[in-house]
C-alpha positions as CSV (number, residue, x, y, z in Angstrom):
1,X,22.3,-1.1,25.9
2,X,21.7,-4.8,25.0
3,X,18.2,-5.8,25.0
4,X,18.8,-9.3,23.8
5,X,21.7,-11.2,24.6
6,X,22.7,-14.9,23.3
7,X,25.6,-16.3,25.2
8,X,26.6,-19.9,23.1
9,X,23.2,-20.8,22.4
10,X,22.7,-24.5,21.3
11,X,18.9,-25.8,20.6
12,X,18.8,-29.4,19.9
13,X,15.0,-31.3,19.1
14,X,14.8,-34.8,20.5
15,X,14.9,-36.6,23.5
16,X,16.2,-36.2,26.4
17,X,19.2,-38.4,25.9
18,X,19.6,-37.7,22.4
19,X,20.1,-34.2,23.0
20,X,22.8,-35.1,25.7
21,X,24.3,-37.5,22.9
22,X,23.9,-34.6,20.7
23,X,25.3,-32.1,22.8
24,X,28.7,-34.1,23.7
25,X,29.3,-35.0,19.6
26,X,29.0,-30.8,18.9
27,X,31.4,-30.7,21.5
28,X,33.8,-33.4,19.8
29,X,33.7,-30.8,16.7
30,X,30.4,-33.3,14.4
31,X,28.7,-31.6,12.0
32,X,25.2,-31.6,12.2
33,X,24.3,-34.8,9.7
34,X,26.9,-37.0,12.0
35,X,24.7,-35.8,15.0
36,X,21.5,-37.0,13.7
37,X,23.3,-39.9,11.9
38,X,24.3,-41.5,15.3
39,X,21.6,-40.0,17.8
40,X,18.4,-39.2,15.5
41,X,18.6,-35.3,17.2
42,X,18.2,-32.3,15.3
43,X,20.7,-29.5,15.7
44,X,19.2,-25.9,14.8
45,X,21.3,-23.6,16.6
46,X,24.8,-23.9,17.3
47,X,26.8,-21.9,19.5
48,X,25.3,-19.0,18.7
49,X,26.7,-15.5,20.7
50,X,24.8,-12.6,19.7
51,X,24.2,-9.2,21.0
52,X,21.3,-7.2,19.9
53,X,20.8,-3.4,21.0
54,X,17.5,-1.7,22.0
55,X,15.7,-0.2,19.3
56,X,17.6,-1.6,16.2
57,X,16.6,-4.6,13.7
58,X,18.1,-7.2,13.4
59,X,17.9,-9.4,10.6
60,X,18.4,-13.1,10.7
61,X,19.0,-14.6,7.4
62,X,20.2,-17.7,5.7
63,X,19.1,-20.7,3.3
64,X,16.1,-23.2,4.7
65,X,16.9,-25.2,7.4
66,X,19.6,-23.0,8.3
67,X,18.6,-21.9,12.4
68,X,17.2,-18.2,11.5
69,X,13.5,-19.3,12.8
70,X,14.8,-21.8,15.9
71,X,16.7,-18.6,16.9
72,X,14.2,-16.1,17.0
73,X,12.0,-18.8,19.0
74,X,14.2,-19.1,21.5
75,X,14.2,-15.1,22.4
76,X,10.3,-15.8,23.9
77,X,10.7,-19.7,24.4
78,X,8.9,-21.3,21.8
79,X,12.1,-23.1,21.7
80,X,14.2,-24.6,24.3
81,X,17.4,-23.5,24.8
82,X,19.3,-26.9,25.1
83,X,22.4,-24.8,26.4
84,X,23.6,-21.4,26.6
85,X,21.6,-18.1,27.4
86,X,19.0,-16.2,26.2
87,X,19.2,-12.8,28.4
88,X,16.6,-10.0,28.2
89,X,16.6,-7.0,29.3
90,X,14.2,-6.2,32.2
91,X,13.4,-3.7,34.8
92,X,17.2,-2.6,35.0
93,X,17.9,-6.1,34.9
94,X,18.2,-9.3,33.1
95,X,16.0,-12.5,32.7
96,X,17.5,-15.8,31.4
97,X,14.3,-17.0,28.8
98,X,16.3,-20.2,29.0
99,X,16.0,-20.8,32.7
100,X,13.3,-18.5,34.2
101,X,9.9,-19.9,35.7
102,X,7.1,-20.3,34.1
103,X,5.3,-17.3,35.7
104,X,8.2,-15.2,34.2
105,X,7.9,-16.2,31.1
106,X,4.3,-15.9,30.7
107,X,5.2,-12.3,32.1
108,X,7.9,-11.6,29.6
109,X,5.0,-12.7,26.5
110,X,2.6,-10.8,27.8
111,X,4.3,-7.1,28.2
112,X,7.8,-7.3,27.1
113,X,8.0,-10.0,23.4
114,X,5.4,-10.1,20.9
115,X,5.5,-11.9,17.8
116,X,4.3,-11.2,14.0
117,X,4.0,-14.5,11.9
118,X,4.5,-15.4,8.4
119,X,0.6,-16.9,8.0
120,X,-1.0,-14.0,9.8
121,X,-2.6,-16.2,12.3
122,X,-5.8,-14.1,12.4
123,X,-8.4,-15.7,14.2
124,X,-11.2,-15.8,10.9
125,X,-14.2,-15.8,13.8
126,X,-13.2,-12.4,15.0
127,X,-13.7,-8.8,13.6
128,X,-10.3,-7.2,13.1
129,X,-10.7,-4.9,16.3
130,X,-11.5,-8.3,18.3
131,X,-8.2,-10.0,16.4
132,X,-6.0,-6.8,17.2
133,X,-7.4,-6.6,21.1
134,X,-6.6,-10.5,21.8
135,X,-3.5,-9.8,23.9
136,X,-5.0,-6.9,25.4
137,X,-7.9,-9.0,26.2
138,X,-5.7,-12.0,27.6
139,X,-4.1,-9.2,29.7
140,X,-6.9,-8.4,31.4
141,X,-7.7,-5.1,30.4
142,X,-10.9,-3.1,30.8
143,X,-12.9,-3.5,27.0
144,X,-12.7,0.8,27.4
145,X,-8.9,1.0,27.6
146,X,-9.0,-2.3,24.9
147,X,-10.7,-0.5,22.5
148,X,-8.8,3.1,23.1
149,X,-4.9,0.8,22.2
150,X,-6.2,-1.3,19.3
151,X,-8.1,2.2,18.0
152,X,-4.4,3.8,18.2
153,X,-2.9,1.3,16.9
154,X,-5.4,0.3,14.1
155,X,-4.7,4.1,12.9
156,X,-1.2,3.7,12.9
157,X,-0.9,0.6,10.2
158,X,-4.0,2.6,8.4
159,X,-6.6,-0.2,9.2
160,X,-8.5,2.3,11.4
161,X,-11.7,2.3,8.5
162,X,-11.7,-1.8,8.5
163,X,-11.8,-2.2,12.5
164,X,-15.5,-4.4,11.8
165,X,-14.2,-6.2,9.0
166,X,-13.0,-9.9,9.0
167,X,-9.9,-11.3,8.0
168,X,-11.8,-12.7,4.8
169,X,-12.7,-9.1,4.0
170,X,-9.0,-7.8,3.9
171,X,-5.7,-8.6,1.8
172,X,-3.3,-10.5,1.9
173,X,-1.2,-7.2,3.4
174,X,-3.9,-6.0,5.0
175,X,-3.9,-9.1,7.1
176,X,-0.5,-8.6,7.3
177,X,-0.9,-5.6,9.0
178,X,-3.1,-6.3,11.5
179,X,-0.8,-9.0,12.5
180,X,1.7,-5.8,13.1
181,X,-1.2,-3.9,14.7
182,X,-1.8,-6.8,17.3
183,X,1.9,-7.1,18.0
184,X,2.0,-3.3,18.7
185,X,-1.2,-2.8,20.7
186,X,0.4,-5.3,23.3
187,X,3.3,-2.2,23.9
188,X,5.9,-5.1,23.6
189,X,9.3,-3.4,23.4
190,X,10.8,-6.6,21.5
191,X,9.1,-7.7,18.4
192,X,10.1,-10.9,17.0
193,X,8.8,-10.9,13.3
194,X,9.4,-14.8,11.3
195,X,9.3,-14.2,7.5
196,X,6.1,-11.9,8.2
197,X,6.5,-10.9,4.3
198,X,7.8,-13.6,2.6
199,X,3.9,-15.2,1.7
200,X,3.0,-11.8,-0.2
201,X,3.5,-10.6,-3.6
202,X,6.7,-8.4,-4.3
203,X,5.2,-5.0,-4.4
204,X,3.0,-5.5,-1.5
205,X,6.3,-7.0,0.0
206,X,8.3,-3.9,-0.8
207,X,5.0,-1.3,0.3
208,X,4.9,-3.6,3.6
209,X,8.8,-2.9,4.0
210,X,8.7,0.4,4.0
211,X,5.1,1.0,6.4
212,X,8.0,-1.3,8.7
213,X,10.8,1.2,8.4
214,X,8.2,4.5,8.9
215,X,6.9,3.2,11.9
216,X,10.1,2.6,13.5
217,X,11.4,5.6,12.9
218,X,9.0,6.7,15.6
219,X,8.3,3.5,17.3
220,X,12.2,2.6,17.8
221,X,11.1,-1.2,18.9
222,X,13.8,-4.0,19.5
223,X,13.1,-6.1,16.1
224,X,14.6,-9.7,15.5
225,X,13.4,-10.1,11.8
226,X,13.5,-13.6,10.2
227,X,14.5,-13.4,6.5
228,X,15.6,-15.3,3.6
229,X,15.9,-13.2,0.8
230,X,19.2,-10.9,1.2
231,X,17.7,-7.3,-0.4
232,X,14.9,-7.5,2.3
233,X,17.9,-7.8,5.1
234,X,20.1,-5.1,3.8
235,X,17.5,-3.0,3.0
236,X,15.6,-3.1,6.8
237,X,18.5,-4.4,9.1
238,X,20.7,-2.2,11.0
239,X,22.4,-4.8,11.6
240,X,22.2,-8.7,10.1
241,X,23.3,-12.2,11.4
242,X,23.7,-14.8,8.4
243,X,23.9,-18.3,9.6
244,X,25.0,-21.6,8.4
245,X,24.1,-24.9,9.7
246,X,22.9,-23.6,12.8
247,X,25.6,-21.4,13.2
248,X,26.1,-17.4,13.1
249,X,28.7,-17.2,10.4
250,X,29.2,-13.5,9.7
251,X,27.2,-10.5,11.7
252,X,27.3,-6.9,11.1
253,X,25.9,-3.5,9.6
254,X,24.6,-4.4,5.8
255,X,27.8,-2.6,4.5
256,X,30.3,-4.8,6.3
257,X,28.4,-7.8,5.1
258,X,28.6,-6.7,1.5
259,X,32.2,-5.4,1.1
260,X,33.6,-7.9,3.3
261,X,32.1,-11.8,3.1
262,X,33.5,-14.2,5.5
263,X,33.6,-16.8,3.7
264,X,32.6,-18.2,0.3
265,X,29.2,-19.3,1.8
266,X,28.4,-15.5,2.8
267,X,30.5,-14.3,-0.6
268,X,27.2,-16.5,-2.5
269,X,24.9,-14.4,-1.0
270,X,26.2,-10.8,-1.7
271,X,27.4,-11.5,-5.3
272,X,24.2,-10.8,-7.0
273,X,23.7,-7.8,-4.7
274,X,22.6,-4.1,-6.4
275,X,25.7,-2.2,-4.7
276,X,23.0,1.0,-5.4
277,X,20.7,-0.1,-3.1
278,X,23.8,-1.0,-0.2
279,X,26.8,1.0,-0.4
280,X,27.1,4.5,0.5
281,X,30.5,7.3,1.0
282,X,31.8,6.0,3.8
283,X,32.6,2.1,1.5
284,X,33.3,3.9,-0.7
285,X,35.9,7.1,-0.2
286,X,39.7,6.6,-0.4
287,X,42.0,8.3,2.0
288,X,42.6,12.5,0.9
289,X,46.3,12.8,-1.5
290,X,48.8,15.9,0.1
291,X,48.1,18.8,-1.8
292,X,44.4,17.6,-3.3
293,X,42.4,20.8,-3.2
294,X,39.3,20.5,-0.9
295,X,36.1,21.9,-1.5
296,X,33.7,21.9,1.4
297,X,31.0,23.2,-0.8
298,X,30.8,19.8,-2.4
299,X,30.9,18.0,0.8
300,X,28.9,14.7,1.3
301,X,28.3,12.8,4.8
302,X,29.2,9.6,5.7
303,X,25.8,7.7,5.3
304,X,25.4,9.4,1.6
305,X,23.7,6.4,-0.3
306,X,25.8,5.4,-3.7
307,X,22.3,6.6,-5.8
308,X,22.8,10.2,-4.8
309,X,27.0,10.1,-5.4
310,X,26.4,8.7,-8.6
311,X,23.8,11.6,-9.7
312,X,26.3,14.0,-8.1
313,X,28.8,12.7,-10.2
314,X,26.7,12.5,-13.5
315,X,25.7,16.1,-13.0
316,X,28.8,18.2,-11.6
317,X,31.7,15.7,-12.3
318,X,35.0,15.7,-10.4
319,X,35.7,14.6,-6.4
320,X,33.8,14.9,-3.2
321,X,35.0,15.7,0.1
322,X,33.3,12.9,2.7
323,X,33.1,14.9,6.1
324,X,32.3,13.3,9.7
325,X,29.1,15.2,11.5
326,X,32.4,17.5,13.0
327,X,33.5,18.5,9.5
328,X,36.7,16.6,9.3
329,X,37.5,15.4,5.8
330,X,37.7,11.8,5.9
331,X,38.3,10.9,2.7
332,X,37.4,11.5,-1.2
333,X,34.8,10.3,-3.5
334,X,35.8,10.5,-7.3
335,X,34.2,8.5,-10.3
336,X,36.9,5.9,-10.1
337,X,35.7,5.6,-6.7
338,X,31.9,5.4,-7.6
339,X,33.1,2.8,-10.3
340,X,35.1,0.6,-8.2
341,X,32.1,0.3,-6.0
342,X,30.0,-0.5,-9.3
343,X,32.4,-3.4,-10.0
344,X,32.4,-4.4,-6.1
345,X,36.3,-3.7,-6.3
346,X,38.2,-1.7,-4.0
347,X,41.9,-0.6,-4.4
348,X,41.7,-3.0,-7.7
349,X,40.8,-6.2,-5.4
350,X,37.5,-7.9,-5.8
351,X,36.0,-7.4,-3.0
């Protein structure tokens, strides 16, 4: 099921006849420099059609200035949709962000979207327990119950021990995580997350990646994840939306982005990619010869990350049968296969 749907989203920033100006010259096929050139607007998203499923992340990524950000905002409307739909799942239902009431809104912020920013944005005044509770508190909720969610959730990013700290007190990750711990305690089942890493050193980066992955193994939250840096994408997103000028150029599971670019703009991105840390049998297997001998006892699964077949290959040599969860041989995995992928080749074409 969909929990956020964008049906030809535009968001234009200016006034209110400038954006109609705007808004008629997208139409008329303008880029987006001939937009502001003749009506002093701003185009950040473009037509953008995009549906994300429950309990998945989803990774929006692309150079500065390129929409990822003015996207996400639009999913709890910190940005206003200039045309198009922004639908949410609800109740059994569906809520337009783009043309509810205000009361809805402020609903949909308070129990169904919260958000994790790039700068923290701890309040420095308040312990780390007040900082964590300040949705709960703007809720309404009894300082009992408060303090029972931000204790749970406090445990679950392993802050529990620095609940009477302040921000000051903590690191930069730390901080980081209590950002995460606030989103949680709220119960939100969408969590929009804008560069939340991208400020922090690479290994606590990499640490905080992976605490993101553990937890929503068991959390399975709707996540719309902001990024520019393409290992973070393909190594959290299920699946990843790379856009252009305000566009959505390419989406799709981190595989299909890497083996098949859309165009010489996505084709930049991927080419300095680790195919290690991407690829896995499925990419990689070619289709089984008539007569090849078979040897389930060698058998590898779809999702088998390229690492592993390469230590298979190292250590026992020769092919591998790739076998659905029903045990139908799908295809083969050889080292010319494992090479291929090495090279980013397939079938002797660059992919």
């Amino acid at each position: 099921m969909d929990a956020i749907t964008f049906e030809h989203v535009d968001v234009v920033f200016g006034n209110r006849a400038g954006q109609k100006a705007a808004l008629d010259l997208i139409d008329q096929g303008a880029d987006r420099s001939k937009v502001l050139e003749e009506t002093g607007a701003v185009v950040g998203v473009r037509d953008a059609t995009l549906c994300i499923d429950e309990g998945e992340i989803c990774v929006l990524m692309g150079l500065s200035g390129s929409g990822k950000s003015s996207l996400l905002r639009c999913v709890n409307g910190l940005n206003t949709v200039s045309r198009g739909k922004v639908l949410i799942a609800d109740s059994g239902g569906t809520v337009d962000v783009a043309s509810c009431d205000a009361a809805t809104l402020r609903r949909l912020r308070t129990d169904r979207i919260a958000m994790v920013f790039q700068q923290f944005a701890l309040m420095p005044w308040r312990t780390i327990r007040e900082n964590v509770g300040l949705g709960l508190e703007l809720r309404g909720l009894s300082r009992t119950e408060r303090d029972r969610l931000v204790d749970e959730k406090l445990a679950l990013v392993r802050l529990d021990q620095w609940a009477d700290k302040h921000p000051h007190e903590l690191s930069g990750g730390m901080q980081q995580r209590v950002g995460l711990a606030r989103a949680l305690a709220t119960d939100a089942d969408i969590l929009l997350m804008d560069e939340p890493f991208s400020a922090l050193d690479p290994l606590i980066r990499e640490h905080l990646q992976e605490e993101l992955l553990d937890l929503q193994r068991s959390l399975k939250k709707t996540i719309v994840f902001v990024s520019h840096d393409l290992d973070e994408a393909l190594k959290i997103g299920t699946h990843i939306a790379i856009m252009e000028g305000g566009r959505i150029v390419q989406y799709g599971r981190p595989e299909e982005i890497v083996t098949q670019p859309a165009n010489d703009y996505v084709r930049a991105f991927v080419g300095k990619v680790n195919p290690l840390n991407v690829l896995c049998a499925v990419s990689l297997m070619r289709p089984a010869r008539d007569g090849e001998d078979i040897d389930r006892e060698r058998a590898v699964g779809l999702d088998t990350p390229m690492r592993e077949l390469v230590a298979l290959a190292r250590d026992r040599g020769g092919t591998f049968p790739v076998l659905d969860g029903s045990g139908t041989v799908l295809g083969m995995i050889g080292e010319h296969e494992i090479y291929d992928g090495l090279l980013r080749r397939r079938s002797g074409d660059a992919l």
